[in-house]
VOKOLVO-179371 format. One record per residue: x, y, z of N, C-alpha, C in turn; residue in three letters. Coordinates in steps of 0.05 Angstrom, whole numbers, padded with zeros to 5 digits, always signed. Layout:
XYZXYZXYZala...
***
This chain:
+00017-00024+00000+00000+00000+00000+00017+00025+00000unk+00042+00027+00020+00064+00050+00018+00068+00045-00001unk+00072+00027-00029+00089+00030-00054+00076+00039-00070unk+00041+00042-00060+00025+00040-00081+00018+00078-00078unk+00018+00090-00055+00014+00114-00046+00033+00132-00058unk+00057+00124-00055+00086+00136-00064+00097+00143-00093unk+00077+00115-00097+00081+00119-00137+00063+00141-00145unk+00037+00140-00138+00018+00157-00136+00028+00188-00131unk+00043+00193-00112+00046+00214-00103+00081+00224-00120unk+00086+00212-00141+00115+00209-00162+00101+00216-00186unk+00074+00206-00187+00072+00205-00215+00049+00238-00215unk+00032+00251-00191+00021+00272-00185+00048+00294-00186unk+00064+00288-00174+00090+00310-00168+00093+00316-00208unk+00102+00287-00222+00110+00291-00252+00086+00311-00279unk+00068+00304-00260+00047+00313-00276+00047+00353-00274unk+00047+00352-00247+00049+00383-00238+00072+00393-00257unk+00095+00385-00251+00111+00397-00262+00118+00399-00295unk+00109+00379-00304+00097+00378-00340+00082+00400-00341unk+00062+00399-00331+00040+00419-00333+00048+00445-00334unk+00069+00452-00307+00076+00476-00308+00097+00486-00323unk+00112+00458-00346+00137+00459-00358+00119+00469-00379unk+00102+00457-00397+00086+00470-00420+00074+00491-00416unk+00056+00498-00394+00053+00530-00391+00074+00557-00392unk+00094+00543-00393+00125+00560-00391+00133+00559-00421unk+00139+00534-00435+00134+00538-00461+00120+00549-00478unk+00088+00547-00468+00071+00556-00494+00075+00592-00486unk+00081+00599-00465+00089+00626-00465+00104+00630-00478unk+00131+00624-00472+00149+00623-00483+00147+00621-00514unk+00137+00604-00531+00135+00597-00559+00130+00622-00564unk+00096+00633-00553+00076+00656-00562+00102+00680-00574unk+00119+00680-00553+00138+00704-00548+00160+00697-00575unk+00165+00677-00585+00185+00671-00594+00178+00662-00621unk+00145+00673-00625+00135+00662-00658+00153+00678-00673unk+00158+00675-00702+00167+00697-00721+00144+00707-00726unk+00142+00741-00734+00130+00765-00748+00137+00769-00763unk+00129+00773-00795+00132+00775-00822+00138+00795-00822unk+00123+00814-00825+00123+00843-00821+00118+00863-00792unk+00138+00861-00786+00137+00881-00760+00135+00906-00754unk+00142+00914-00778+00135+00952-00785+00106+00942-00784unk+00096+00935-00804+00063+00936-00796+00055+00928-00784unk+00063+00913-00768+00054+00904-00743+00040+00934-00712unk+00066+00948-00716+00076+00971-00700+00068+00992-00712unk+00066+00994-00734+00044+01026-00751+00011+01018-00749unk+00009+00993-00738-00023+00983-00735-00034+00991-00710unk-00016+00982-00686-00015+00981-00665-00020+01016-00650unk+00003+01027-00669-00004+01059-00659-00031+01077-00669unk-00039+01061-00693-00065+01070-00701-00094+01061-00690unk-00085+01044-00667-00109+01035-00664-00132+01055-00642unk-00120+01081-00638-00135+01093-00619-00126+01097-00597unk-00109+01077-00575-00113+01085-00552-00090+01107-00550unk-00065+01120-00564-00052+01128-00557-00060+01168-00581unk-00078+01159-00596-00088+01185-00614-00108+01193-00590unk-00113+01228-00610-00122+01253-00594-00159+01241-00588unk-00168+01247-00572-00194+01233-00567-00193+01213-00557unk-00173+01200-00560-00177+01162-00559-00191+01145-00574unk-00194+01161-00601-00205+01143-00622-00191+01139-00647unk-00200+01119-00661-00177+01124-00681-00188+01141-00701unk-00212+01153-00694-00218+01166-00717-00204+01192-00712unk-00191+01195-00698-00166+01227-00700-00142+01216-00698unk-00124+01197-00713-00102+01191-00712-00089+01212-00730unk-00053+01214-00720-00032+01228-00740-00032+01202-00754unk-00044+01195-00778-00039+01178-00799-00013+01188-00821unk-00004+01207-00823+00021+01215-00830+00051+01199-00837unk+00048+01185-00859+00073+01166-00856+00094+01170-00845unk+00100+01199-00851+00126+01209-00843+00132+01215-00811unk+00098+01219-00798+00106+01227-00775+00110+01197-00763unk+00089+01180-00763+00080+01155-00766+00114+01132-00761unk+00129+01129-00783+00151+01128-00791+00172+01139-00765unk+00174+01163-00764+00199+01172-00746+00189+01165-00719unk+00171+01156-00705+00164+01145-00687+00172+01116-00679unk+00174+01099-00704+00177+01071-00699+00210+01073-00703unk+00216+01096-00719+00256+01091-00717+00266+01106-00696unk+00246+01116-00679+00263+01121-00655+00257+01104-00640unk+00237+01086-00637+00234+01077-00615+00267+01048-00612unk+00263+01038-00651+00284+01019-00653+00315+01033-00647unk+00319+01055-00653+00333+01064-00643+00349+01058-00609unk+00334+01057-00600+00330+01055-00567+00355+01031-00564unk+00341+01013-00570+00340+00981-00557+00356+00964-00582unk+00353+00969-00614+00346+00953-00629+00366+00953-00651unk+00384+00980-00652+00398+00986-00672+00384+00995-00694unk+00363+01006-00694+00350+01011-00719+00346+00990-00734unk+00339+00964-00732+00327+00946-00736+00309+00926-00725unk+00284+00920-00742+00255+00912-00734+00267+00888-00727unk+00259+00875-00703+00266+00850-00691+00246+00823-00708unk+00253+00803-00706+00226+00784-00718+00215+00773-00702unk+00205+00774-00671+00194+00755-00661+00175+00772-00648unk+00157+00760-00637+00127+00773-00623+00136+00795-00599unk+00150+00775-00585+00157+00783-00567+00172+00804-00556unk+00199+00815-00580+00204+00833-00590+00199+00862-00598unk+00180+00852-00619+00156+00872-00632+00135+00881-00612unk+00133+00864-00588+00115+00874-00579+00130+00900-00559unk+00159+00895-00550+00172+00913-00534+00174+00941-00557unk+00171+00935-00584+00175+00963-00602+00155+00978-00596unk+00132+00964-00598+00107+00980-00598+00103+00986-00572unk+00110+00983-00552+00108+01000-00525+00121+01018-00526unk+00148+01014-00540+00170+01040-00546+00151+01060-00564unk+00146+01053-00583+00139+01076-00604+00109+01081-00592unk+00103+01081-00581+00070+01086-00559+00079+01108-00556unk+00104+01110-00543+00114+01127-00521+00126+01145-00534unk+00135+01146-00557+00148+01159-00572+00123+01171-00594unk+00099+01165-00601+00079+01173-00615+00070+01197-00591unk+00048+01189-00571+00046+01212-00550+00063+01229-00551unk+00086+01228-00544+00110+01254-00537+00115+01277-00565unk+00108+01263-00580+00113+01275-00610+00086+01290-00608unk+00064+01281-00608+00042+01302-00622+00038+01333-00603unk+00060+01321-00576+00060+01349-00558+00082+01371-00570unk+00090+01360-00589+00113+01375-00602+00095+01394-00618unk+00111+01417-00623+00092+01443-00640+00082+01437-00666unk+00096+01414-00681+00093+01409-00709+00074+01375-00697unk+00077+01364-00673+00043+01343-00674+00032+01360-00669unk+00022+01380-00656-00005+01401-00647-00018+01412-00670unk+00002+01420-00691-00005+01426-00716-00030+01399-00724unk-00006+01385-00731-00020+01359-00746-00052+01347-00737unk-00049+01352-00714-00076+01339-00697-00093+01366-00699unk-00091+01383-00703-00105+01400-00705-00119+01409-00733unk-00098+01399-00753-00109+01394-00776-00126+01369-00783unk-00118+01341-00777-00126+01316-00766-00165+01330-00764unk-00165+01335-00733-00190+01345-00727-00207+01365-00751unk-00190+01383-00757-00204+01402-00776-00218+01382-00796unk-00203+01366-00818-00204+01352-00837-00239+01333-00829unk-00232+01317-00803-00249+01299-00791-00277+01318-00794unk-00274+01334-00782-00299+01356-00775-00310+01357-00799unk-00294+01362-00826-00310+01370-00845-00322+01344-00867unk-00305+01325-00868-00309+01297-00875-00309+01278-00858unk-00334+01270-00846-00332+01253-00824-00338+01226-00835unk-00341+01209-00812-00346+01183-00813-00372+01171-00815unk-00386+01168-00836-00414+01167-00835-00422+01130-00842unk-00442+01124-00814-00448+01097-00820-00476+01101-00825unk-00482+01084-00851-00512+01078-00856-00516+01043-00855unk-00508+01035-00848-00507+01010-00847-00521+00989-00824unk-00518+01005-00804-00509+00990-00772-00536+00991-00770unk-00553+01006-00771-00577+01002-00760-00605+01016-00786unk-00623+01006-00798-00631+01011-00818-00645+01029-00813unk-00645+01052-00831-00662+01079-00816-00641+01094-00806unk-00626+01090-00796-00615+01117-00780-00582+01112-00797unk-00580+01144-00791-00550+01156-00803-00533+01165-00784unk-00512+01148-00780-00495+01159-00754-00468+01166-00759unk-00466+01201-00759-00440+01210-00769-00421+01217-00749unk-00395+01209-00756-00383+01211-00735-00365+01237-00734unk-00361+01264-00724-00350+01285-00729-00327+01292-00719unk-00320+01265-00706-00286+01269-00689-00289+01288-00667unk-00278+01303-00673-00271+01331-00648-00272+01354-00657unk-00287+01361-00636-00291+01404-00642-00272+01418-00646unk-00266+01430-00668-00248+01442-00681-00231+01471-00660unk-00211+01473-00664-00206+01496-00638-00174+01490-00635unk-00164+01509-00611-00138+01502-00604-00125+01480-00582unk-00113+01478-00589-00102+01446-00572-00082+01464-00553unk-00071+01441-00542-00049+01444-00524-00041+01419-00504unk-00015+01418-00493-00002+01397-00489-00015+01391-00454unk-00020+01366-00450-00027+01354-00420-00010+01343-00404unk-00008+01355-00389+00015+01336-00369+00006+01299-00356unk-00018+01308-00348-00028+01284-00342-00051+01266-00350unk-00049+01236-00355-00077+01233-00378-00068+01230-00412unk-00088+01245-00422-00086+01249-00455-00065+01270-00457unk-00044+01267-00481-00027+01281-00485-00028+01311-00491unk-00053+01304-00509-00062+01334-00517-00096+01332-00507unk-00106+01357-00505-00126+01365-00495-00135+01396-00515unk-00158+01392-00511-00178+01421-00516-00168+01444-00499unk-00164+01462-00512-00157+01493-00494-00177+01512-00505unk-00190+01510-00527-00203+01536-00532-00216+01530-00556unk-00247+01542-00568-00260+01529-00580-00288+01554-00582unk-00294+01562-00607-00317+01581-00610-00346+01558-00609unk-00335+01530-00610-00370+01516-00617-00380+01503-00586unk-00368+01523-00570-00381+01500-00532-00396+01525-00530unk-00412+01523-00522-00424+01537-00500-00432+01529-00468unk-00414+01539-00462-00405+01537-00430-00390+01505-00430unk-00410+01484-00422-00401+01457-00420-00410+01436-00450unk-00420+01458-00463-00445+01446-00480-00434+01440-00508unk-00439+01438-00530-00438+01438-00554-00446+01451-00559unk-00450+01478-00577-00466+01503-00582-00497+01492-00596unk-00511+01489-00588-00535+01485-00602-00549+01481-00635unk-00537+01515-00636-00542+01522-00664-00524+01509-00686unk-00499+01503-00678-00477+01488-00690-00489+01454-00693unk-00499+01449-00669-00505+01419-00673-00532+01417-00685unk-00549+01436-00693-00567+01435-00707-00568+01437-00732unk-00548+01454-00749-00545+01461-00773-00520+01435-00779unk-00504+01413-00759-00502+01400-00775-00522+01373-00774unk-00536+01362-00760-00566+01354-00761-00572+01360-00795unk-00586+01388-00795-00591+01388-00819-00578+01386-00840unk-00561+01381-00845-00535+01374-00866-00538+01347-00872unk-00534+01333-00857-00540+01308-00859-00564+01296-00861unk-00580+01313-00848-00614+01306-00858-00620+01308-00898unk-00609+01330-00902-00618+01337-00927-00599+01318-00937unk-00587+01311-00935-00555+01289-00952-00564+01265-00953unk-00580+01268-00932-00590+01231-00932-00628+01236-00931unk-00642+01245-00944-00669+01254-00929-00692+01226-00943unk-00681+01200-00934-00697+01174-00919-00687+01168-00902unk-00674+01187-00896-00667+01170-00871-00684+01171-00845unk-00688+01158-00829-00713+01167-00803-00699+01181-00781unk-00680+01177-00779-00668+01185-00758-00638+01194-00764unk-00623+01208-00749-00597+01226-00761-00583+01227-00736unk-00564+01216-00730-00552+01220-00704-00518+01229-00714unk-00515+01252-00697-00489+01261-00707-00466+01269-00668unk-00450+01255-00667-00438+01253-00652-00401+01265-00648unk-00391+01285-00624-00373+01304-00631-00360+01302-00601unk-00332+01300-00603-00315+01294-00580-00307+01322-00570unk-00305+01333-00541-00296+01351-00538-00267+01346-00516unk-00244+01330-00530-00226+01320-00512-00209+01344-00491unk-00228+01356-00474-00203+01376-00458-00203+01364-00425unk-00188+01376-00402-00182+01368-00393-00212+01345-00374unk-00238+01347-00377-00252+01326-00369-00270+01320-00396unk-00253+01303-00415-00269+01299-00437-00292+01290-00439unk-00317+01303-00460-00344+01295-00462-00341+01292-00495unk-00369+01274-00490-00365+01261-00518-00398+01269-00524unk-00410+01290-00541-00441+01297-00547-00450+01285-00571unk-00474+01280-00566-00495+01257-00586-00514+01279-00587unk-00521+01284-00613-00554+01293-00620-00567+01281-00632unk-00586+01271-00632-00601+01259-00653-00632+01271-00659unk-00630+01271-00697-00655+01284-00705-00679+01270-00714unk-00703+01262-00700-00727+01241-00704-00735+01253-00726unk-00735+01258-00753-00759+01265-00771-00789+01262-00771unk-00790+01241-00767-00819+01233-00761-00828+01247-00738unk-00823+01252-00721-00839+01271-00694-00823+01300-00696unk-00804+01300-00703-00785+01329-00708-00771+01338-00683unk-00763+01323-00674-00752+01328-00649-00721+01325-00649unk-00714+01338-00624-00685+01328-00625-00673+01324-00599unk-00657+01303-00598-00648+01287-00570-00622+01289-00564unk-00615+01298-00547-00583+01308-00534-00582+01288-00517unk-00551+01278-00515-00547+01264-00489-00511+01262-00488unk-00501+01259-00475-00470+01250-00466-00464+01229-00466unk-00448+01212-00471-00443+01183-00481-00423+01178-00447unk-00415+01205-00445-00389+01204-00422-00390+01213-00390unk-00404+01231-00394-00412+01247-00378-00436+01237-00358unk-00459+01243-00385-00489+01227-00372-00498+01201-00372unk-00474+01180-00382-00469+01159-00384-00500+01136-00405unk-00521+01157-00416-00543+01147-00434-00569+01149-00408unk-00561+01151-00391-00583+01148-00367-00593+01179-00366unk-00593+01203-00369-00610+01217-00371-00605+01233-00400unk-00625+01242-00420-00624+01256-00442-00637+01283-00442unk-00640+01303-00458-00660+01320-00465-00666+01317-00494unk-00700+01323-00480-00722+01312-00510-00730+01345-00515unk-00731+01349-00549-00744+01375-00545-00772+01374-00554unk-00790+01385-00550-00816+01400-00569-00809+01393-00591unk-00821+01383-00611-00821+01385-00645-00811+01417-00647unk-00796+01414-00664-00787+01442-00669-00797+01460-00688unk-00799+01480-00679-00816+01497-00698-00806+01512-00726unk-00813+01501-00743-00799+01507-00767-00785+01487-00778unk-00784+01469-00762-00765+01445-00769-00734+01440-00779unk-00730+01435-00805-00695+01436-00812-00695+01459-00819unk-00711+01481-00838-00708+01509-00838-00689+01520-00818unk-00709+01516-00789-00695+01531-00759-00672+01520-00763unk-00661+01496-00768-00641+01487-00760-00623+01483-00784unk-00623+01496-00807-00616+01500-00823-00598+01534-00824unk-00617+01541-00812-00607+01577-00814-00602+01576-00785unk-00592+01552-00762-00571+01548-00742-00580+01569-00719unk-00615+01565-00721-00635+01579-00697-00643+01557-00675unk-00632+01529-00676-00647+01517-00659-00632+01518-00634unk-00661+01520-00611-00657+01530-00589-00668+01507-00566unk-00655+01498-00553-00649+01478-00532-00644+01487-00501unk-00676+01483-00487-00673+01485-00466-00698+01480-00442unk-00699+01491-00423-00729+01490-00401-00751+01494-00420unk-00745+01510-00433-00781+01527-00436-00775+01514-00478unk-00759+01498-00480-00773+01475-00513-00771+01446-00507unk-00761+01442-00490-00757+01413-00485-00756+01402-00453unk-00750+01381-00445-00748+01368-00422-00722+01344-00417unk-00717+01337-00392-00696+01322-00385-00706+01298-00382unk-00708+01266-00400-00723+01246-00390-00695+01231-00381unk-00706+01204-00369-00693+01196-00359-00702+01159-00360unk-00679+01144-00367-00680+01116-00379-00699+01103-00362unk-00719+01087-00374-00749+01070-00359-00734+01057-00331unk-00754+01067-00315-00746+01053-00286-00725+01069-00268unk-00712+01085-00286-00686+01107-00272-00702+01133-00256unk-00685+01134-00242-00691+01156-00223-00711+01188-00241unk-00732+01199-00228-00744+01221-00248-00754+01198-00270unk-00754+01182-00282-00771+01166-00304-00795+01182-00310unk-00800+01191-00336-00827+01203-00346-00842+01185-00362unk-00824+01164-00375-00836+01148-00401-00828+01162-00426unk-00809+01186-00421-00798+01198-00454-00776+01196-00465unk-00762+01179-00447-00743+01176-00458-00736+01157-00481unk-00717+01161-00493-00718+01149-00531-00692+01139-00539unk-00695+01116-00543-00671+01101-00542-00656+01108-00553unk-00630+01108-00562-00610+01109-00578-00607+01076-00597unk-00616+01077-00617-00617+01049-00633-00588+01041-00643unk-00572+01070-00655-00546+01054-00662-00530+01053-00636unk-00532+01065-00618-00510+01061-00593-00524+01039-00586unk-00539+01026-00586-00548+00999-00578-00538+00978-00592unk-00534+00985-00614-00531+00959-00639-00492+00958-00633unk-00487+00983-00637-00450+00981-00635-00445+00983-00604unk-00460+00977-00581-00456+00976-00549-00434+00992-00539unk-00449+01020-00557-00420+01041-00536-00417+01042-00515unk
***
């Protein structure tokens, strides 16, 4: 019975340590695959958003050149100016050139770039008709204005801007572009146009325009987290008003509802269909 316990407890000990020898390997392997292309690997990686203005990638320095001197300094560092081939490797570049993308757009010539970046975005945005049938959801990047460098957080931030009012998105601005896109797309039922204001407590504003009842729905994606919105009155005049950038948002045209069952609940509140479908 001791011989039979002992083997038992030889062959449990062998197993543990297999187990934990291949978990050490398949790490190990992961780290030690070859990468074909490692420049693209590392020009993908910096584009993917988390390290661009907003934190989306829809405001990246896509700039080859800037793009480029980022990944040869980072090899620079560590590497001799040459792309390593293994995962593991590549993956230490792209933490380098992370670090080296951020620090650059605080430079006077990235502030430029992201500022043009934004301008460009603002005026050609990202428009989905796809995601949810009926509605048009354009994406406008970030409010156009002056930047400046952040010590802590996002690299660069909002400093100054003619389209806020106070905390807000200017109204009339987010109405006349409403109607831009209404008339550009006019089957569409619904028009939702959405605009980042990345400064030092970034908000991210949603309007959306109901055609069918004529209304229009404000809310914060960031801020008010979708749990309370403002609904307005059909508007009077309709895209006209909001065409000639008169529409007026507040106590005395609209109301503050608040998501079924949430605190204040009226029953007016109105879903957001594509932020539901893409689960912002």
């Amino acid at each position: 019975m001791e011989n039979t316990w002992a083997m038992l407890e030889r062959v449990s000990w062998a197993l543990v340590v297999c187990c934990g020898f291949a978990v050490s390997c398949d790490g190990q392997s992961k780290r030690d695959e070859p990468v074909e292309d490692g420049a693209a690997a590392v020009r993908t990686a910096l584009l993917d958003g988390k390290n661009c203005y907003g934190g989306t990638p829809v405001l990246c320095i896509e700039d080859e050149t800037f793009v480029d001197a980022c990944i040869e300094a980072a090899l620079e560092t560590r590497w001799k100016g040459t792309m390593p081939k293994t995962r593991g490797e590549v993956d230490s570049v792209i933490a380098s050139a992370r670090g080296k993308y951020r620090a650059s757009m605080q430079s006077p010539h990235g502030l430029e770039l992201v500022e043009r970046v934004v301008e460009e975005r603002y005026a050609n945005p990202v428009i989905d008709t796809e995601t949810v049938a009926g509605v048009v959801s354009v994406d406008l990047g970030a409010l156009p204005g002056e930047l400046r460098t952040n010590r802590r957080g996002a690299p660069v931030v909002l400093a100054k801007t003619e389209l806020l009012d106070g905390f807000d998105w200017r109204a009339d601005e987010a109405g006349r572009q409403l109607a831009k896109y209404a008339d550009a797309y006019p089957d569409a039922e619904e028009v939702r146009v959405e605009v980042r204001s990345p400064s030092a407590a970034g908000r991210h504003f949603v309007y959306r325009y109901l055609r069918g009842s004529n209304r229009v729905v404000h809310e914060e994606l960031e801020v008010g987290r979708g749990d309370s919105q403002y609904v307005s009155e059909p508007i009077p005049g309709g895209l006209d008003t909001m065409r000639a950038g008169k529409l007026e948002l507040g106590k005395s045209n609209g109301k503050t509802c608040y998501a079924s069952g949430g605190e204040g609940s009226t029953g007016c509140h109105i879903s957001d269909r594509y932020r539901a479908a893409k689960d912002l």
